[in-house]
N, C-alpha and C positions, 0 to 999 in steps of 0.2 A: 252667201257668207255673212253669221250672222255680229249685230254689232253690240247685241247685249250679252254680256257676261259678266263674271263675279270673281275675283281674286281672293284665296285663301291665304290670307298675308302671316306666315310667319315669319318673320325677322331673319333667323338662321339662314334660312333657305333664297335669301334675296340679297343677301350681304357678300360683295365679291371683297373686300379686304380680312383683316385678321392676320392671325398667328398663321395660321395656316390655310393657306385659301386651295377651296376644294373647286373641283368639276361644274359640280350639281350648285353652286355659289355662283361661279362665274356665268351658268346658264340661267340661273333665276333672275340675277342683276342683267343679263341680256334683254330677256323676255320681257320684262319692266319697262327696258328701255324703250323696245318696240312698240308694246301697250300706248306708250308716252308717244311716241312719234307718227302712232296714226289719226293721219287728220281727220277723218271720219269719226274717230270714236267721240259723241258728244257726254259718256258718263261712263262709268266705270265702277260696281262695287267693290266694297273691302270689307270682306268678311274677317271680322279681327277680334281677339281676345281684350277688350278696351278698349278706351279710348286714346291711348297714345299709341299702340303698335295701329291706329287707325289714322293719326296724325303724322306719324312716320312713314307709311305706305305713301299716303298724301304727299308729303314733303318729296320720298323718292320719283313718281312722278313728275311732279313741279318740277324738279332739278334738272328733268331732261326734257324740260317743255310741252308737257302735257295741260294743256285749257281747258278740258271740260270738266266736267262735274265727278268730284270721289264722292260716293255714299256709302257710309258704314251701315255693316249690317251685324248686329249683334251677337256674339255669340247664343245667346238665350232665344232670337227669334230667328233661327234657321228660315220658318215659313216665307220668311222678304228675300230668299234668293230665289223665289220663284219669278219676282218679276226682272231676271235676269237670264232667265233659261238653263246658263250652265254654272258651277262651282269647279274652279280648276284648281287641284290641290298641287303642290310641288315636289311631291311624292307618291309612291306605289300606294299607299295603306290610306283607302277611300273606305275601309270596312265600317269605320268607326263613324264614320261621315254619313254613312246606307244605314246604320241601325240609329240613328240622328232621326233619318229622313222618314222612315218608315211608321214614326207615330204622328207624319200632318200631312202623310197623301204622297207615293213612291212618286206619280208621274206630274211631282209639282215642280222639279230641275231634275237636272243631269248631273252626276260626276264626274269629275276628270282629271284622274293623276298621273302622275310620268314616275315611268320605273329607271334611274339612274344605275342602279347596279344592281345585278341582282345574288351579290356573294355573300353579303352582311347577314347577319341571322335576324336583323331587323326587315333586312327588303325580302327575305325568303318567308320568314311566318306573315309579312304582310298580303303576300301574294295568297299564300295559302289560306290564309282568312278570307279570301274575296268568297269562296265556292260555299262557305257557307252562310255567309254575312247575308243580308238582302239587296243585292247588288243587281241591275238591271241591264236589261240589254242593249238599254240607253245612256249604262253608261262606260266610260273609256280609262283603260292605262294606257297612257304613248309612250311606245316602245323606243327607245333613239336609233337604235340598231338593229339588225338582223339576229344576233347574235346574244341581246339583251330579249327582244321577240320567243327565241326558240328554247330561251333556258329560262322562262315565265311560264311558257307551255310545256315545260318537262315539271315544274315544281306543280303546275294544275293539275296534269293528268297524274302524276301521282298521288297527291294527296285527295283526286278522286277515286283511286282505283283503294284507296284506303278506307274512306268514306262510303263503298260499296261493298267492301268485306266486313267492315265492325257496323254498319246501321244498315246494310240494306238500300242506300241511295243508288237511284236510278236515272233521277233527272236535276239537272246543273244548268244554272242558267249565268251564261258568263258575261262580263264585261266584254266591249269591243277591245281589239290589241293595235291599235293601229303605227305604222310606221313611218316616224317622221322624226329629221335628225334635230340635233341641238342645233343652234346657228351661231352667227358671227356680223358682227357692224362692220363690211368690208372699207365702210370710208374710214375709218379709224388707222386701218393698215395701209393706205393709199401713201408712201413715202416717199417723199421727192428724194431728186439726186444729192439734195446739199443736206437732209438732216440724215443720210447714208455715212457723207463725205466724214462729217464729224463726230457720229460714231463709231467711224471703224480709226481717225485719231485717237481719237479719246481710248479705244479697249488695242489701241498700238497694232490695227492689225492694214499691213502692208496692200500697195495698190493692186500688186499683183497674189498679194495672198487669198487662200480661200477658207472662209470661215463656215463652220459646220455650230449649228445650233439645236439643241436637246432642253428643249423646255418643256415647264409643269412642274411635278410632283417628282422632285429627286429623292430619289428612296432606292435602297435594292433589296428591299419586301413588298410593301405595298404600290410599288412605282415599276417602272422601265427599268430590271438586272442590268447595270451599265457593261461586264465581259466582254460581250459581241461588240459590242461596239468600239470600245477602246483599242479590242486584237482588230477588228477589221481597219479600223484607221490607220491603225499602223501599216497593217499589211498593204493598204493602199495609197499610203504615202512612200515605201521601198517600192512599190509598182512603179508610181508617179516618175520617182528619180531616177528608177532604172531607163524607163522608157523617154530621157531627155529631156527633162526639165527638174534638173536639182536644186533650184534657187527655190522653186515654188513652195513655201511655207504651207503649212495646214494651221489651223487655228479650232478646238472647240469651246463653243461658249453652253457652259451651263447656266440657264436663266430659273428660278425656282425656288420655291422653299425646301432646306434641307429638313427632314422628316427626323429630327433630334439631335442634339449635339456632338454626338459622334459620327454621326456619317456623313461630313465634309471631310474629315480626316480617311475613312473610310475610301472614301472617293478618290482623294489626291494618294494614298497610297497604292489604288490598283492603277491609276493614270502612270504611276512612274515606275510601275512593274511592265502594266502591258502597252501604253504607247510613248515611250517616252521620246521620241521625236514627238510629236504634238503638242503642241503650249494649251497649256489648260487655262480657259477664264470664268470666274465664277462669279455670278450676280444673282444678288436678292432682289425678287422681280416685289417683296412687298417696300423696297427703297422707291421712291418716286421715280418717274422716266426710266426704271432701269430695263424695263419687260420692252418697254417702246426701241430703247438702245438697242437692247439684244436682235428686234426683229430689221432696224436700219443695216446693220453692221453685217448681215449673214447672208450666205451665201447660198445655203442647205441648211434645209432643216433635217433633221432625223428622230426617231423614238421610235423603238426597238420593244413595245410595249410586251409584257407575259404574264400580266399579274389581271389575276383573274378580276380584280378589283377595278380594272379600267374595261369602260364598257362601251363608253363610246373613242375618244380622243378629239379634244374638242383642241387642241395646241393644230394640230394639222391642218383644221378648218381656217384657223388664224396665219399659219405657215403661206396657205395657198392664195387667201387675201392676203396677204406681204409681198406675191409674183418668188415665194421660195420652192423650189423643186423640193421635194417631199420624198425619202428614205423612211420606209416604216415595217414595221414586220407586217406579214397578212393575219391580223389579227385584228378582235373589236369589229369597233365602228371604222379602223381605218380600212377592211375590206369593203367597206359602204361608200368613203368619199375618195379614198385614194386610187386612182387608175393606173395600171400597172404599164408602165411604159409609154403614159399622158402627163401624170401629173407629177411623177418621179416614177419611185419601183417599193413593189411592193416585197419581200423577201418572203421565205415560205418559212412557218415555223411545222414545229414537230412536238407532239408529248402523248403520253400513254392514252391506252383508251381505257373503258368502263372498267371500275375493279380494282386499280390500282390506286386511289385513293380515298378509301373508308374510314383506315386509320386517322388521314389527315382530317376530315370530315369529327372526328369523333373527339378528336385531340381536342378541337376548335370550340366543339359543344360542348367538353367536361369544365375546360377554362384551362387547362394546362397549356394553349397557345393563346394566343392573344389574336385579333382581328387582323392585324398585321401580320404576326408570326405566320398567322393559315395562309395567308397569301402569298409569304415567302417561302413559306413549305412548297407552295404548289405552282412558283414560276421557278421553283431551282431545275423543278421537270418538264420548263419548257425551253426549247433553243430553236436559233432561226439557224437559215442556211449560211454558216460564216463565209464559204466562198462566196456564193451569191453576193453578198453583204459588199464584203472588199472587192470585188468586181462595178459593185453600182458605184460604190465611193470613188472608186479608183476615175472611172470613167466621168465622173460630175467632177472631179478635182482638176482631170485633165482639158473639161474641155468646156467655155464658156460659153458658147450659143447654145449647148444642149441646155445646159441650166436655163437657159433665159426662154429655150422653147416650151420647156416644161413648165416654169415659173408663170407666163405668161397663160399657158392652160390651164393651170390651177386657179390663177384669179379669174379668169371667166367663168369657171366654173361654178367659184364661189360665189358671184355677181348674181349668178342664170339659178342656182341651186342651195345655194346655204347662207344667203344673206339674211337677217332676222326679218327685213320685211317681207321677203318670199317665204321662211318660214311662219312667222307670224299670220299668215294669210292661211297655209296647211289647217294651223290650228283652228282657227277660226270657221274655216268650211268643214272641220271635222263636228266644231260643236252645232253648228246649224243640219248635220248630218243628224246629231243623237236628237236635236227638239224633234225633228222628222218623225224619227223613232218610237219618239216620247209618246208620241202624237198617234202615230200608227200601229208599231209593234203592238202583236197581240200580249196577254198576261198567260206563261206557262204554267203557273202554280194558282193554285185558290188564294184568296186573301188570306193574310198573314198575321197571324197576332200582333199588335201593335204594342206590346210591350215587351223590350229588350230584358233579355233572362238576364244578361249579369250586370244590368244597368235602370234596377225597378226603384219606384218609390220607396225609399226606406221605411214608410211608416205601413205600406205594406209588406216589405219581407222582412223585416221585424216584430210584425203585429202580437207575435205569441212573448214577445218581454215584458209588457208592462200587465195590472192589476187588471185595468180597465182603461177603456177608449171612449175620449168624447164622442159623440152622435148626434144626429139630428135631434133625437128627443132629449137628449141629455138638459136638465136644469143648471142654469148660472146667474150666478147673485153676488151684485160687489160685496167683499169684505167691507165689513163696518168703518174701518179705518183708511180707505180708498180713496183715491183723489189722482185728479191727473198732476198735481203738484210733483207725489210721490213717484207717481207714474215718467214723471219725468226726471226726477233724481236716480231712479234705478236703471232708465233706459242709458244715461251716464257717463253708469260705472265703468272702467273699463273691461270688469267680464262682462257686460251685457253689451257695449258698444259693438264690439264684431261682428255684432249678427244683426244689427239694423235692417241691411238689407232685405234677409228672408223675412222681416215681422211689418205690421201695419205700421203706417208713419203713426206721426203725432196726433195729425188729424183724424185719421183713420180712428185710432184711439178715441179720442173724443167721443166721435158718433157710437163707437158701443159704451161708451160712458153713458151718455145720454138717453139711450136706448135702453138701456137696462133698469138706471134709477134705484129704487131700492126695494123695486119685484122681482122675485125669481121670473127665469124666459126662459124658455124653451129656444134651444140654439136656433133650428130652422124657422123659429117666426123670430127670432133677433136677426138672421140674415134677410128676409123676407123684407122687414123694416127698414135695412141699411139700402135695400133696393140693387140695383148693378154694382157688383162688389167681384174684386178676386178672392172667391170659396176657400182657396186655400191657404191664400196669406194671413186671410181673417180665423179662420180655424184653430192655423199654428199662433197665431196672437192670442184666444183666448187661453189656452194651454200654458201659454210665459205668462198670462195674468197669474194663471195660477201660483203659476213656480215665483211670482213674485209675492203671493200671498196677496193679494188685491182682488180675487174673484175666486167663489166656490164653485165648485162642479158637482154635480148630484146627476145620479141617474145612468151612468157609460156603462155601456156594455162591458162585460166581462169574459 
């Protein structure tokens, strides 16, 4: 297992608060956290776009008690992730990262990104860039699901069987797919009986009530269709009473962000059409303690997931470290943690097969749906089994050891199986897997041009605009009127300030001041002179002498 690796730190991707908190947010800010709380790890890079998303990674760390060593690695010198082994991105789309790599040596790291969904037309072209990009056999997307696994390897092989009608390809060399789920910090959900007691006060729900909780991503497009769930409750709250116990309240808590302004009102209108015995209670889990509240106060969990947009269900994972029995359609990643008649029950959904949705597919790519809308298009045609459904309800409302037996098997579970330090440890033996590789695997393809086609030096795929090109023999001679005075009032200005960066400092300057004097030179004996020099900074520096009219150019190719 190995203990060097390298973080792809973008901010978005590791941030569990906000307007809207996502899945793929909550597992990154996990994954962080774990990074942070192994004691073994003595360093840790941060491959970051500056230096504050490099001070921010740091910080997030620190926060959760992380003591060794953050080292930033550059955007600009990818080559320092090799003393790290692997680059773990927190996304599918490693394509751009492999045509990075590709011009300072393929087998100098690993990549390794995780596919969170693969319905966005973002995670779908990113997947299908993998087969052409220069991606190795060393390196990895982790899959969270089975489910997320099998609709990665439908978008490959097709866009290889594409790839072998329009060019003639024959050989594809793919990333590893490996399967390994998001996790959960079960001590977080370890709840005694007394902050129970004062949540189910506080959301008024009685000693003998039983409270049912649907957290996450409230939507009925891009989330869990609530229908099912609402008819079934009911139906098994009239079971409940029929069968001798009519006092017994039912209670649901929705804990989540509502996914826009009207579909809270949305919500409480189908609650008082289809369960209105049921008391509905609603919490914004981005209010402080309110997500902690929801998990003390409940009794059952449920989510009824259909939207193709959920790929793994990471609320379940947190459900089961809570000790809550677990209602969930068989669907996602909850066919991956949830055990059907262990850890609650899983319900069976139903929806068409191949064929029947092209249109929807097409709506989504013209833009006349929206990312959302394709989603809600395509869980309106999914349903689970209603009977089923209000039979498990029925049966967890009536009977309170079952709950506790199931509740109780779901936290071991999560303990033995989906804690982030057992996941964190997957990960870990998966990257010490690819250096293996790195190390071993033979190359199927001959060496590969190391220059990226739609990412070349501009001053070569532009070469045919201008008149003429400095060159090694090109002649240069300060203008008569030249001075590093001037030299330095122009670098200044602020058009010229923004581009510091790409041109020689001040010093640099100098030394071809000095160099030059007030003989024409020959560029390649003015470098030759300057001694160990970066060729191309110094280059484009004499080129802005010019444009600043302080050096002549004689001699460039045409």
């Amino acid at each position: 297992m190995t203990d060097r690796f390298a973080l792809h730190y973008v901010p978005d991707a590791y941030a569990s608060g906000g307007h809207k908190p996502m899945e793929r947010q909550a597992a990154g800010a996990g994954l962080l956290r774990a990074v942070a709380q192994s004691a073994a790890l003595e360093r840790v890079g941060c491959f970051s776009d500056g230096e504050a998303h490099a001070k921010a990674c740091e910080s997030l760390l620190r926060a959760h008690g992380y003591q060794g060593q953050v080292e930033r690695i550059a955007h600009g010198r990818p080559q320092d992730i090799g003393h790290y082994g692997t680059l773990y991105h927190p996304a599918p789309g490693i394509e751009r990262l492999a045509w990075r790599r590709l011009g300072i040596g393929e087998r100098r790291y690993s990549l390794c990104g995780l596919a969170h969904s693969t319905a966005s037309h973002a995670g779908m072209s990113a997947l299908a860039g993998l087969l052409a990009a220069p991606v190795r056999s060393w390196d990895a997307v982790i899959c969270p699901s089975r489910v997320v696994r099998d609709s990665a390897r439908q978008i490959l092989e097709r866009q290889a069987d594409y790839l072998r009608a329009r060019l003639g390809a024959q050989r594809f060399e793919l990333p590893q797919l490996p399967l390994i789920p998001l996790g959960v910090h079960c001590a977080d959900l370890d709840i005694d009986g007394g902050r129970r007691s004062a949540a189910r006060r506080m959301l008024e729900i009685g000693d003998g009530d039983v409270a049912f909780l649907c957290a996450g991503r409230l939507s009925f497009q891009a989330g869990a269709h609530p229908q099912q769930m609402f008819s079934a409750l009911e139906r098994a709250q009239q079971q409940v009473r029929q069968g001798g116990q009519p006092d017994r309240r039912v209670h649901l808590i929705l804990c989540g962000a509502f996914a826009g302004d009207a579909v809270p009102q949305a919500f409480h209108e189908a609650a008082a059409a289809l369960c209105p015995s049921i008391r509905l209670v609603l919490l914004d889990e981005r209010e402080a303690d309110k997500r902690q509240d929801a998990w003390a106060a409940a009794d059952v969990f449920t989510s009824l997931a259909d939207s193709v947009q959920d790929s793994f269900g990471l609320a379940a994972l947190e459900a089961m470290a809570a000790r809550l029995p677990c209602v969930v359609s068989d669907w996602n990643g909850y066919r991956d943690t949830v055990r059907d008649g262990v850890d609650g029950y899983r319900i069976p959904t139903l929806m068409p097969g191949a064929g029947a949705g092209l249109d929807l597919a097409q709506r989504y790519d013209d833009g006349v749906d929206s990312y959302d809308m394709y989603c809600g298009h395509t869980s309106q045609a999914v349903a689970v089994d209603g009977a089923q459904l209000a039979q498990a309800y029925a049966r967890l409302i009536g009977d309170a050891d079952l709950r506790r037996r199931l509740g109780e098997s779901g936290r071991l579970r999560a303990l033995q199986e989906f804690d982030w330090a057992v996941v964190f440890a997957r990960y870990r033996a998966l990257w010490s897997e690819l250096d293996e590789r790195r190390r071993a695997d033979a190359a199927l393809v001959p060496p590969l041009p190391q220059v990226v086609p739609d990412r070349q030096d501009p001053f070569a795929l532009f070469a045919s605009y201008p008149s003429a090109q400095i060159t090694p023999a090109s002649l240069v001679t300060l203008a008569p009127d030249a001075s590093l005075a001037l030299l330095r009032q122009y670098r200044e200005l602020a058009i010229n300030r923004f581009a510091a960066a790409s041109l020689p400092t001040l010093e640099e300057f100098g030394l071809i001041f000095g160099s030059i004097e007030s003989q024409p030179m020959q560029v390649d004996e003015l470098l030759d002179t300057l001694g160990p020099c970066d060729r191309p900074t110094l280059l484009r520096g004499l080129v802005w002498l010019s444009k600043m009219d302080l050096l002549q150019v004689g001699g460039g190719d045409k």
